[in-house]
ZAKOLNU-498823 format. One record per residue: chain; x negated, y, z negated of N, C-alpha, C in turn; residue number from 1; residue in three letters. Coordinates in steps of 0.1 Angstrom, whole numbers, m for minus. Example, Ala and Ser with C-alpha at 12.3 -4.5 7.8 and 13.67 -1.06 7.14 Angstrom:
REM ZAKOLNU-498823
ATOM,ch,n_east,n_north,n_up,ca_east,ca_north,ca_up,c_east,c_north,c_up,i,aa
ATOM,A,m132,m57,m78,m123,m45,m78,m132,m33,m78,1,ala
ATOM,A,m128,m22,m71,m137,m11,m71,m129,0,m79,2,ser
//
This chain:
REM ZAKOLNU-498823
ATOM,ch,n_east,n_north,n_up,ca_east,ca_north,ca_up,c_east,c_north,c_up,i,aa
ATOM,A,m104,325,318,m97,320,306,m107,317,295,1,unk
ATOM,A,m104,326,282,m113,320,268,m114,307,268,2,unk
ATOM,A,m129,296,264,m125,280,265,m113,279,253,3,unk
ATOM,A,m111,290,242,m101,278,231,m86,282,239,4,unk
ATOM,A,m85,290,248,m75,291,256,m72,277,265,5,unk
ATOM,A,m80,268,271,m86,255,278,m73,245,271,6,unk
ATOM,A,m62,241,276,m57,231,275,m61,218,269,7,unk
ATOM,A,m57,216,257,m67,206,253,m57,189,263,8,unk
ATOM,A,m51,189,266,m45,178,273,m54,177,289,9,unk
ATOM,A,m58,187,297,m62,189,309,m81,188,310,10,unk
ATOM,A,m88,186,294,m99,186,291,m103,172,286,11,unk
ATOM,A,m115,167,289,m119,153,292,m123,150,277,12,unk
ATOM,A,m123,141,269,m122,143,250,m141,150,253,13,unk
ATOM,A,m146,140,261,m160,150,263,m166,162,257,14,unk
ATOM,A,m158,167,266,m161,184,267,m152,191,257,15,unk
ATOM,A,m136,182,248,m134,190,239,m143,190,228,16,unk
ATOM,A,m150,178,227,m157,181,214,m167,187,216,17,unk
ATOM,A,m173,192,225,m183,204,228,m183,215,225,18,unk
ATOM,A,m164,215,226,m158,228,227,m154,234,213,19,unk
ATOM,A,m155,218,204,m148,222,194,m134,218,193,20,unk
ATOM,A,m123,216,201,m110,212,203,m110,202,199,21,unk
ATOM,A,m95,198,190,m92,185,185,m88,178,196,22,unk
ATOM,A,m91,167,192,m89,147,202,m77,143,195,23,unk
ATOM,A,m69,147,206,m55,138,202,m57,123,197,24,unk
ATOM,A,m53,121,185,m58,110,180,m44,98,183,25,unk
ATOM,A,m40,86,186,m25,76,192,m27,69,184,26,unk
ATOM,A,m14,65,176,m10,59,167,m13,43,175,27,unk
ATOM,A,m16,35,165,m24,22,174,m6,14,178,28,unk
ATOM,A,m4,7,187,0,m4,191,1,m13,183,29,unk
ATOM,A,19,m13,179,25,m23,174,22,m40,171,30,unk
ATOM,A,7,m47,162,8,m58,167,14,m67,169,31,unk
ATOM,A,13,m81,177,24,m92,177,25,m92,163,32,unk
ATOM,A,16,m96,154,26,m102,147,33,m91,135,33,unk
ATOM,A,37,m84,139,42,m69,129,59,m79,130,34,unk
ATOM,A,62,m84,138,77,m92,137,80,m104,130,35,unk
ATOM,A,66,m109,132,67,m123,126,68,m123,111,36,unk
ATOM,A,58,m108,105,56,m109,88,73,m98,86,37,unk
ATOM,A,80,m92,95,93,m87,92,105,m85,97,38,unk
ATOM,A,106,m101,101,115,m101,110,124,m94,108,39,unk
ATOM,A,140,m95,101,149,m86,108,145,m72,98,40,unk
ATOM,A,140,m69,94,131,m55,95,121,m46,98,41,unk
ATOM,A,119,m54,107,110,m50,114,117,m29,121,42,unk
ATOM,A,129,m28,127,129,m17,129,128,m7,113,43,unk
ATOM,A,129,m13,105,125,m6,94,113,m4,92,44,unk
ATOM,A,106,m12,90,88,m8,92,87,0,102,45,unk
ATOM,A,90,0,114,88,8,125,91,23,121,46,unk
ATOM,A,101,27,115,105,41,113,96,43,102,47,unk
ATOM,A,94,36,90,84,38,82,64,47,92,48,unk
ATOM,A,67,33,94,49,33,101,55,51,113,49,unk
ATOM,A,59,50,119,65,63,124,65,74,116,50,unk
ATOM,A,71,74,110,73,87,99,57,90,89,51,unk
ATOM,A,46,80,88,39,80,78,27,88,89,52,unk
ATOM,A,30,82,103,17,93,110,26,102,113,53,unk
ATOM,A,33,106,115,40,120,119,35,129,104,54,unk
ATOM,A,35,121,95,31,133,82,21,132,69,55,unk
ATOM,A,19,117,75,6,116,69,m3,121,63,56,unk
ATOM,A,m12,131,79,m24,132,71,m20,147,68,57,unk
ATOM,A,m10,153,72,m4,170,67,m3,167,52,58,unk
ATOM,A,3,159,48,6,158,34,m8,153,23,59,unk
ATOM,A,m13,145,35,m27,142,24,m23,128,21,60,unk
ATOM,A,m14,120,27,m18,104,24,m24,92,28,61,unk
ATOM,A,m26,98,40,m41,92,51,m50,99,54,62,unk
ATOM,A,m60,94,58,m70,101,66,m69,106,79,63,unk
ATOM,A,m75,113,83,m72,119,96,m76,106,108,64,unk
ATOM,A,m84,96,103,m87,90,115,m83,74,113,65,unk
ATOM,A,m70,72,104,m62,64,106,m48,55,111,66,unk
ATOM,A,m49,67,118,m40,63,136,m43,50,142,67,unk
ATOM,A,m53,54,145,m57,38,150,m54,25,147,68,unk
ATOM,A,m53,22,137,m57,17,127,m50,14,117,69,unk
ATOM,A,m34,23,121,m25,20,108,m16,10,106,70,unk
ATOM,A,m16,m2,115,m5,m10,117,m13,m21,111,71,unk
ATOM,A,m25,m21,118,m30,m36,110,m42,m33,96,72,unk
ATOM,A,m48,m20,98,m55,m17,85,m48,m13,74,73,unk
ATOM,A,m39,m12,76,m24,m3,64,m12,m14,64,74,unk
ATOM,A,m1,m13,73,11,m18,71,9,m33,73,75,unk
ATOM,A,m2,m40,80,3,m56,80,m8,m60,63,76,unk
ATOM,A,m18,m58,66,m26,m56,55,m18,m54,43,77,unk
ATOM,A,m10,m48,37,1,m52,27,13,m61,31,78,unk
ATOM,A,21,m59,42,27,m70,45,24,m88,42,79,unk
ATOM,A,14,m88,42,9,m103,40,6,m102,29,80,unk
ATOM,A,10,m99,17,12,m101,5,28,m106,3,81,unk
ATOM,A,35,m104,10,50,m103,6,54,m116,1,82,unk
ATOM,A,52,m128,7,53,m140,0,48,m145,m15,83,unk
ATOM,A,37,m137,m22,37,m136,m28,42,m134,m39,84,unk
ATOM,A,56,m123,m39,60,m122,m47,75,m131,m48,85,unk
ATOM,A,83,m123,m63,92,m133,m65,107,m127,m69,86,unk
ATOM,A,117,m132,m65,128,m126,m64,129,m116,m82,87,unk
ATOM,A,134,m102,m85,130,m100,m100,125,m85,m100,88,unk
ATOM,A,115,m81,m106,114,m66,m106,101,m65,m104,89,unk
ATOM,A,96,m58,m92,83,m53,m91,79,m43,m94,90,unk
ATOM,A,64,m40,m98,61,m20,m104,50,m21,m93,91,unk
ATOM,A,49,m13,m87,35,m6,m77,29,5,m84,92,unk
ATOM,A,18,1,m91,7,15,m94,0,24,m87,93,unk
ATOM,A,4,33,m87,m4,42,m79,4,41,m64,94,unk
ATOM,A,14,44,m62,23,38,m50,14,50,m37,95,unk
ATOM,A,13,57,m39,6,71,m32,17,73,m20,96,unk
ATOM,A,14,67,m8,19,69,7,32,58,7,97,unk
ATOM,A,30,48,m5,42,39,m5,31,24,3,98,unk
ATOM,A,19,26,1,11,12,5,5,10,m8,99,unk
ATOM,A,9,m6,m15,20,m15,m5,35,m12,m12,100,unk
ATOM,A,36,m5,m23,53,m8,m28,61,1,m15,101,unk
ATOM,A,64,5,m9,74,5,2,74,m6,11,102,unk
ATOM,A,59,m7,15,59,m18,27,68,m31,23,103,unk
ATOM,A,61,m35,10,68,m45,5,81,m46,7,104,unk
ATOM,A,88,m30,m3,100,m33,m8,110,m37,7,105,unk
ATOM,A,104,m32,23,110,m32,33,111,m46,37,106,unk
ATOM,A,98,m53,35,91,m66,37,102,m77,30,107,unk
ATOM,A,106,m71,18,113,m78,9,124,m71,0,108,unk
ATOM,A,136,m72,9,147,m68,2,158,m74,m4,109,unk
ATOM,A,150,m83,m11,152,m92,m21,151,m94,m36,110,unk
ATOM,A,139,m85,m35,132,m83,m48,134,m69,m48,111,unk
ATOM,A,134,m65,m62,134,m50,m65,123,m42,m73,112,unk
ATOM,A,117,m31,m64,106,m24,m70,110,m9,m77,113,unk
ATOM,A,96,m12,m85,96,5,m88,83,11,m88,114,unk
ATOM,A,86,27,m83,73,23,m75,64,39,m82,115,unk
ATOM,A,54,34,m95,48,42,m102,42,52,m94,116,unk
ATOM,A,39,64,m97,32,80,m85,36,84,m97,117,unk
ATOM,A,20,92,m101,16,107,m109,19,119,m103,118,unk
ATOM,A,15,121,m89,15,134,m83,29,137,m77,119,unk
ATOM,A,34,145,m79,43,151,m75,47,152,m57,120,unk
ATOM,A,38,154,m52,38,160,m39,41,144,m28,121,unk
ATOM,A,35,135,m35,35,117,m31,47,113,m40,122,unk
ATOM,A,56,120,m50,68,115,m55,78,114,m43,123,unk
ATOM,A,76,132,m41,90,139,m31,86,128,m21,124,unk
ATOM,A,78,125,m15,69,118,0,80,103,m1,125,unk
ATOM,A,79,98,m16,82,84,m14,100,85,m17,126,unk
ATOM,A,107,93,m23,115,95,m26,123,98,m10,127,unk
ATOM,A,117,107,m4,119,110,10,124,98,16,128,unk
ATOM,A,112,91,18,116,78,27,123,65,22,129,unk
ATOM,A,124,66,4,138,55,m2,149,61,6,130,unk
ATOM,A,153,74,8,163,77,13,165,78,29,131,unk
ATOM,A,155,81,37,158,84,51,163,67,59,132,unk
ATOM,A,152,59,48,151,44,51,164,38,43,133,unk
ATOM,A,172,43,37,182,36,32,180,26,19,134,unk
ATOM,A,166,21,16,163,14,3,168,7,m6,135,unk
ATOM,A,174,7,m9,185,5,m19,180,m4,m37,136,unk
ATOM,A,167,m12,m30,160,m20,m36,146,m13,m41,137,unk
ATOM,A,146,1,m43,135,8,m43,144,21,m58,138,unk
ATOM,A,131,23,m65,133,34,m77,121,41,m77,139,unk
ATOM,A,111,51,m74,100,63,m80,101,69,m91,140,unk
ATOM,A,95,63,m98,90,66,m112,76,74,m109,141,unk
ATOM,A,78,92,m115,68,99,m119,58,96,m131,142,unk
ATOM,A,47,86,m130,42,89,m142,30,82,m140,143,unk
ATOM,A,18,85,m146,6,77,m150,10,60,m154,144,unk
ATOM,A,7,50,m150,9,41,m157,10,37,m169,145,unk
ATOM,A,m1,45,m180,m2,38,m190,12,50,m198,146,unk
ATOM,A,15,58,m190,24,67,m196,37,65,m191,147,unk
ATOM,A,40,50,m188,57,48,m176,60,42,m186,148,unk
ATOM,A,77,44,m188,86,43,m199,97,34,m190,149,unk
ATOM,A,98,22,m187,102,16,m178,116,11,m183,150,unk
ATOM,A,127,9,m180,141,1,m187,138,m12,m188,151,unk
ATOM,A,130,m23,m182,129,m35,m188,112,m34,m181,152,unk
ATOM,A,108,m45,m186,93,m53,m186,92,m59,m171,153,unk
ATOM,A,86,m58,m166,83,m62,m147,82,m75,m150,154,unk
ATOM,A,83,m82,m136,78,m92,m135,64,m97,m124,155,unk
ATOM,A,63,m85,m119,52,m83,m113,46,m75,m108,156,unk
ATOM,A,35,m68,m111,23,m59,m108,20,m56,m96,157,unk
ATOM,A,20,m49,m86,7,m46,m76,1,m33,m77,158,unk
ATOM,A,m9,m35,m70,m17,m22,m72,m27,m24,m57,159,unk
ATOM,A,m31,m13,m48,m40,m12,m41,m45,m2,m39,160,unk
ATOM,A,m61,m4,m40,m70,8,m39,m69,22,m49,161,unk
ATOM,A,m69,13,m60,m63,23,m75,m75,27,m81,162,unk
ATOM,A,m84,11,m87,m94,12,m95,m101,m7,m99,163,unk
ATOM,A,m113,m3,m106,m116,m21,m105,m105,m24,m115,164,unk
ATOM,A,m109,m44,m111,m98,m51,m116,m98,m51,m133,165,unk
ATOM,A,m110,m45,m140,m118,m42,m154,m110,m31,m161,166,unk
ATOM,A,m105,m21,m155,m97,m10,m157,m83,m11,m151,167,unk
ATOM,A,m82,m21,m144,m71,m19,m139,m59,m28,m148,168,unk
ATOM,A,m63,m38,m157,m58,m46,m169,m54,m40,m180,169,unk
ATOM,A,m57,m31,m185,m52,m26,m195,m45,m18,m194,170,unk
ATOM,A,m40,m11,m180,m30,m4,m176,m18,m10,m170,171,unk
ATOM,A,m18,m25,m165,m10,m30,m159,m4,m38,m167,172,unk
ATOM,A,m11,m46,m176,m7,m56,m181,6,m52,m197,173,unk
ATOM,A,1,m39,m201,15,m38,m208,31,m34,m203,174,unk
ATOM,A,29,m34,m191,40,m28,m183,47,m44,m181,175,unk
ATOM,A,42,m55,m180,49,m68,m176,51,m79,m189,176,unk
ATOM,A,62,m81,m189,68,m92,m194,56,m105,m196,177,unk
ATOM,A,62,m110,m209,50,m128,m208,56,m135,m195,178,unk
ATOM,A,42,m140,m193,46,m150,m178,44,m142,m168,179,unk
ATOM,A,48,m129,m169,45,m118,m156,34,m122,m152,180,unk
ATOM,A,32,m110,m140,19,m117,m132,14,m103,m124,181,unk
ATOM,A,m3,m99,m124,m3,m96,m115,m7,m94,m103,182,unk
ATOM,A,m3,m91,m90,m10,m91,m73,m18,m76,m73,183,unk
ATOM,A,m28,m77,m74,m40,m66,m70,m44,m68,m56,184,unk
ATOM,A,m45,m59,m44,m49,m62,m34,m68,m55,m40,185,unk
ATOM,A,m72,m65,m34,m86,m63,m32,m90,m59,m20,186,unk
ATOM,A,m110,m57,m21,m116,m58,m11,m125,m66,m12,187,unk
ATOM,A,m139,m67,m3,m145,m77,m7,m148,m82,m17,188,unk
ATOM,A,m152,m71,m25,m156,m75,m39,m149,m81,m54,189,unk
ATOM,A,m140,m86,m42,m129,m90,m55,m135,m101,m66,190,unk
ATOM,A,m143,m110,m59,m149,m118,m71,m157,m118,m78,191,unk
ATOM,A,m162,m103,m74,m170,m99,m85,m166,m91,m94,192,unk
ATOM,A,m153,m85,m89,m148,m76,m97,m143,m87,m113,193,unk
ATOM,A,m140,m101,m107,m133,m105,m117,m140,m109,m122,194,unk
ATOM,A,m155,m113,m120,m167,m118,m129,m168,m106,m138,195,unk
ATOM,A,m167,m93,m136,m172,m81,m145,m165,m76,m155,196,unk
ATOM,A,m147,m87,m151,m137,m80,m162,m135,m92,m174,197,unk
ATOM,A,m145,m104,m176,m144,m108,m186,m139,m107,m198,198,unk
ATOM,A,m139,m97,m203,m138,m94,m218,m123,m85,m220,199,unk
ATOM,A,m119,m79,m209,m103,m75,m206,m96,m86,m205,200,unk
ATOM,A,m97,m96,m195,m94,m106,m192,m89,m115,m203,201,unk
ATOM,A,m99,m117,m212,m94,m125,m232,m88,m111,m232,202,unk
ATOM,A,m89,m98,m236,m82,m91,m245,m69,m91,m242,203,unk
ATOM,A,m67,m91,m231,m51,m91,m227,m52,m105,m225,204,unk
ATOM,A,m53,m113,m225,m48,m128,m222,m42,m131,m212,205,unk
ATOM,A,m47,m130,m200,m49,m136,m188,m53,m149,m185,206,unk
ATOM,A,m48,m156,m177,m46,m171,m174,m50,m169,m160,207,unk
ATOM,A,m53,m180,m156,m50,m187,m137,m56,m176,m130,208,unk
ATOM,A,m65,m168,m131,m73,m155,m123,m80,m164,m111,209,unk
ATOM,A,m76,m160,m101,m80,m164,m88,m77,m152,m79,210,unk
ATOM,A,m88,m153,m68,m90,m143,m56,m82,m154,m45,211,unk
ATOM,A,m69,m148,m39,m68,m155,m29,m64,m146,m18,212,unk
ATOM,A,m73,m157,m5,m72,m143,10,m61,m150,15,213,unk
ATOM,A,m58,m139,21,m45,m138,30,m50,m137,46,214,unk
ATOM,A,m42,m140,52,m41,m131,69,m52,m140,78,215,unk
ATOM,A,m57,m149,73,m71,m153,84,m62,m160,95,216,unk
ATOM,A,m66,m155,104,m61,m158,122,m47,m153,125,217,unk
ATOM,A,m47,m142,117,m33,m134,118,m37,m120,120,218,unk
ATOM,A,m47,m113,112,m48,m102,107,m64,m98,113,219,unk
ATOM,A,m67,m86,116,m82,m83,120,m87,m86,108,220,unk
ATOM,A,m83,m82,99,m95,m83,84,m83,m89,77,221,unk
ATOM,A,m90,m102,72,m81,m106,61,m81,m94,44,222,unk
ATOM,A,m68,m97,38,m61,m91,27,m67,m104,13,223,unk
ATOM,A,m73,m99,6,m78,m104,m9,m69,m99,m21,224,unk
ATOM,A,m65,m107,m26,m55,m101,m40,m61,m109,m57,225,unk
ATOM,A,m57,m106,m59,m65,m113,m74,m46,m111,m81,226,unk
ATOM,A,m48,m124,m83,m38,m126,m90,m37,m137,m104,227,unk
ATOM,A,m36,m130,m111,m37,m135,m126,m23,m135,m138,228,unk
ATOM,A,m17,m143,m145,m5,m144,m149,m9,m139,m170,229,unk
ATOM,A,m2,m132,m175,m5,m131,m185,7,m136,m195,230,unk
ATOM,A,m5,m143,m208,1,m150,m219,13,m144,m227,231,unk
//
């Protein structure tokens, strides 16, 4: 028998990568506390987090080697933002896979998002799952941010893994209402990001700029957000 004929189930991951054969890669284990941050939706997240490795990385909204890794480095990792926000209208920039404005919107069907995407192919994607998921609290808007034509003024911003927080102000902040606010999920460098956006910061007139972590003794890696309220 040819080896690419060789069963890749019957072959030790070893010798498939020797062989060249893909390593079934397993969606990680549910953690505890995936119930605690949603509770009675939790089977909603579940069909979400389901449906996102089933077509994920075919469509191009994960990486191939975030299986592992997608419950607590993806879905709880936005999840623990959700208290944060506030009963009212949320925008997600750059929604891409729907992390975090789906996770949220599931997290919190209380509040109502809309959830900005440029590309087309991540519109149908999120559009897909407003509807398979039932949503009701959820709207996809196609557009660049600084090019969304929104029916009223948000009341709150998120954004993760868009762009720094220096460029990411002058795209967000005309989209929200005075008083609005925005939640940026960070990474480490969130306090420096906010040391470097000084001068955006006065131009838009931003108030109360603080980095606050989330998730410590909950989460493998705590969640950083920068959240800042404009005048």
């Amino acid at each position: 028998m040819p080896e690419s004929a060789v069963p890749a189930s019957n072959v030790p991951e070893s010798v498939e990568a020797e062989l060249g054969l893909a390593v079934p890669v397993e969606l990680e284990i549910e953690p505890i506390a995936a119930a605690d941050l949603f509770g009675a939706q939790i089977d909603v997240i579940r069909a979400y987090t389901s449906n996102l490795a089933d077509q994920g990385e075919i469509l191009g909204l994960i990486g191939p080697l975030e299986l592992p890794r997608l419950w607590s480095r993806h879905i709880l990792n936005c999840a623990i933002v959700a208290p944060l926000l506030r009963p009212g209208l949320v925008g997600d920039v750059g929604s891409g896979a729907g992390l975090p404005g789906l996770v949220l919107a599931i997290a919190r069907p209380d509040v109502e998002f809309v959830l900005i995407e440029p590309m087309e192919r991540r519109v149908a994607w999120l559009n897909d799952q407003v509807a398979a998921l039932q949503l009701r609290n959820v709207t996809v808007v196609r557009a660049r941010a600084e090019e969304a034509r929104l029916a009223r003024p948000l009341d709150q911003v998120t954004a993760r893994a868009v762009s720094a927080f220096s460029k990411l102000i002058p795209l967000t902040v005309p989209l929200l209402r005075t008083g609005g606010e925005l939640i940026l999920m960070k990474g480490e460098g969130a306090q420096r990001e906010v040391g470097a956006a000084a001068k955006p910061i006065k131009k838009y007139r931003l108030r109360d700029v603080e980095v606050i972590t989330l998730g410590a003794g909950v989460l493998p890696e705590v969640t950083r957000v920068i959240r800042a309220t404009v005048d």
